[in-house]
C-alpha positions as CSV (number, residue, x, y, z in Angstrom):
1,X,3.8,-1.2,12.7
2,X,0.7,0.1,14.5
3,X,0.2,2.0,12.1
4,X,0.0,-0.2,9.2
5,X,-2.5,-2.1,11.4
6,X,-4.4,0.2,11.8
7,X,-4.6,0.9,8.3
8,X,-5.2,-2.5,7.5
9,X,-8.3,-2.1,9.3
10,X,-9.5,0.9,7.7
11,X,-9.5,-1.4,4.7
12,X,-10.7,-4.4,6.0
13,X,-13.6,-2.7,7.1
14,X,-14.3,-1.3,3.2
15,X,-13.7,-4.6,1.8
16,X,-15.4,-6.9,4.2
17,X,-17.9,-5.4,6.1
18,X,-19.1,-2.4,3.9
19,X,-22.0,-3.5,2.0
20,X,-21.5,-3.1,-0.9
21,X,-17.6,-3.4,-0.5
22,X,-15.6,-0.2,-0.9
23,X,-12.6,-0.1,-3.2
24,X,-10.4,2.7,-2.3
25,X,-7.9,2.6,-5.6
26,X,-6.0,5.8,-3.9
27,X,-4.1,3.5,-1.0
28,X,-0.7,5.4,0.0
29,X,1.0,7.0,2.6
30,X,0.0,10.9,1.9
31,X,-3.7,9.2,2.3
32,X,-3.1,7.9,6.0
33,X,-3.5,10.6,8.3
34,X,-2.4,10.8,12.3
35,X,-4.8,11.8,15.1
36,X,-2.9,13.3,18.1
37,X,-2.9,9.9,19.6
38,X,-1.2,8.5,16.2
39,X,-3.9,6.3,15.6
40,X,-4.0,6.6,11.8
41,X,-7.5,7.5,9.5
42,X,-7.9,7.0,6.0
43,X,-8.5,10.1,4.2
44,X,-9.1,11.4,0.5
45,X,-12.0,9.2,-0.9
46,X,-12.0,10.7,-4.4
47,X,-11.0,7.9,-5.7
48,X,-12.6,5.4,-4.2
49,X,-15.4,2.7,-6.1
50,X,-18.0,0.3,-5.0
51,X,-16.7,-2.9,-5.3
52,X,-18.6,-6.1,-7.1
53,X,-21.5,-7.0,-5.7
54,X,-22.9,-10.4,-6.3
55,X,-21.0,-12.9,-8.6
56,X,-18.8,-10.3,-10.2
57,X,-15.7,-11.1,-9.5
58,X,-14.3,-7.5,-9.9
59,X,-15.3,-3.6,-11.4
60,X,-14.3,-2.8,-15.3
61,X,-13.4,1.0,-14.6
62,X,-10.9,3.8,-16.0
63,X,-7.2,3.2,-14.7
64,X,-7.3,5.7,-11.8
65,X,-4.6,6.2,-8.3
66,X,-1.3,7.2,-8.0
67,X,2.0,6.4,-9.8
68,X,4.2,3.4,-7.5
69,X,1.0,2.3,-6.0
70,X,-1.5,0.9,-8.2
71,X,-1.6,-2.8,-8.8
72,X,0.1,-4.0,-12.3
73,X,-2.8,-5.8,-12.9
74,X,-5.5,-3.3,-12.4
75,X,-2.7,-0.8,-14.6
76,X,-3.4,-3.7,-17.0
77,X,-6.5,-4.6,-17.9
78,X,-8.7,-2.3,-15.7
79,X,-10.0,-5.1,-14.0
80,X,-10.4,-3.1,-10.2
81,X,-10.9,-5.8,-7.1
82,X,-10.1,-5.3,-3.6
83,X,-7.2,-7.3,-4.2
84,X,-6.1,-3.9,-6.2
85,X,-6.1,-1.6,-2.6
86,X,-4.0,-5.1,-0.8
87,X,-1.1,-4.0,-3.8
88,X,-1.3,-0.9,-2.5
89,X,-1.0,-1.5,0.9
90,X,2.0,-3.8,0.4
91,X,3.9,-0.6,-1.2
92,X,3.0,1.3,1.7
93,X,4.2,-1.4,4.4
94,X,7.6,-1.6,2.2
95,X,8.1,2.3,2.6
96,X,7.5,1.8,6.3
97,X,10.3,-1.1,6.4
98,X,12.5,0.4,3.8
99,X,12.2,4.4,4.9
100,X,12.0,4.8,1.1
101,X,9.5,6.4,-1.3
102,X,7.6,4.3,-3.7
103,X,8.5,6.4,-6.7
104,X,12.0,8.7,-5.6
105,X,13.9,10.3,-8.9
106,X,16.3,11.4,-6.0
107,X,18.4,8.1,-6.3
108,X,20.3,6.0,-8.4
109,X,19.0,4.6,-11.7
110,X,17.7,1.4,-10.8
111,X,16.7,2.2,-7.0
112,X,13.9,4.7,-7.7
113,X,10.8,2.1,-7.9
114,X,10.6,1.1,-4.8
115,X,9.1,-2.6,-6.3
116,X,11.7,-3.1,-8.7
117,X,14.5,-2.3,-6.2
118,X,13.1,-4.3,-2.8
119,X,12.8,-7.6,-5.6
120,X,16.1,-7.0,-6.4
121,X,17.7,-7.0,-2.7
122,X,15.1,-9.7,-1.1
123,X,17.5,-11.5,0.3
124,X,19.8,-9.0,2.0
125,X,17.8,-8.1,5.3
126,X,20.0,-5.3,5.9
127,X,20.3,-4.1,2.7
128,X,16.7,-4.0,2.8
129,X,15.3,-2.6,6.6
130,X,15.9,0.7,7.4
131,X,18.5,1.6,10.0
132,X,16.0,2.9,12.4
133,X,13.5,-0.1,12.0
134,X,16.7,-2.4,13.3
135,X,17.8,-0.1,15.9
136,X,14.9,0.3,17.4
137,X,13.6,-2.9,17.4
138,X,16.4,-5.3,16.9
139,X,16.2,-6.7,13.6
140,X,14.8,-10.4,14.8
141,X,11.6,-8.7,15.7
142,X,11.0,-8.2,11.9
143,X,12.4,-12.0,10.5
């Protein structure tokens, strides 16, 4: 979980105390890279766009990021806020709970978005963690 905070930070420090604000709209794993103390850095900012400044609430741009990770309402209307890169990140954080991809043609039908599939099995904890998470940590460390 260090890592996701640490992540969280990178993103916190775009959104809050980069002026203007930084939108990354490329959040995901493959993005968060390790130094060789595994304190993770944000990488690949092709993507990313300056947020609204002033009273804009957000930034009318091209629908632009990767497949399993970009917000449904951003998909939607365009409509990019930092709220948009917080979507992401909660993808991300699932795959770190779940061990599973965001997009994975590998499994069944019905369990290869990650979003549709984690809805569906809320309320079964085990179901949900992976194995590793629980055995390593005991699974009361995560309720």
């Amino acid at each position: 979980m260090k890592i996701a905070a640490g992540a969280a930070k990178g993103l916190e420090y775009l959104h809050d105390k980069a002026n203007p604000p930084v939108i990354y709209r490329d959040f995901k794993s493959s993005n968060i890279l390790l130094d060789e103390g595994f304190h993770p850095k944000l990488s690949d900012f092709g993507l990313a766009k300056l947020g609204p400044v002033g009273d804009k609430s957000h930034v009318s741009t091209r629908v632009m990021g990767t497949y399993g990770y970009c917000a449904p309402e951003y998909a939607m209307t365009g409509q990019l806020t930092v709220k948009s890169d917080v979507y992401s990140f909660g993808v991300v954080l699932l795959e770190l709970i779940t061990g599973r991809k965001s997009i994975d043609s590998t499994r069944a039908h019905g369990e290869q978005n990650l979003i549709p599939w984690v809805i569906h099995v809320i309320g079964n904890f085990n179901k949900l963690m992976q194995p590793k998470v629980t055995e390593d940590s005991g699974s009361t460390d995560f309720q």
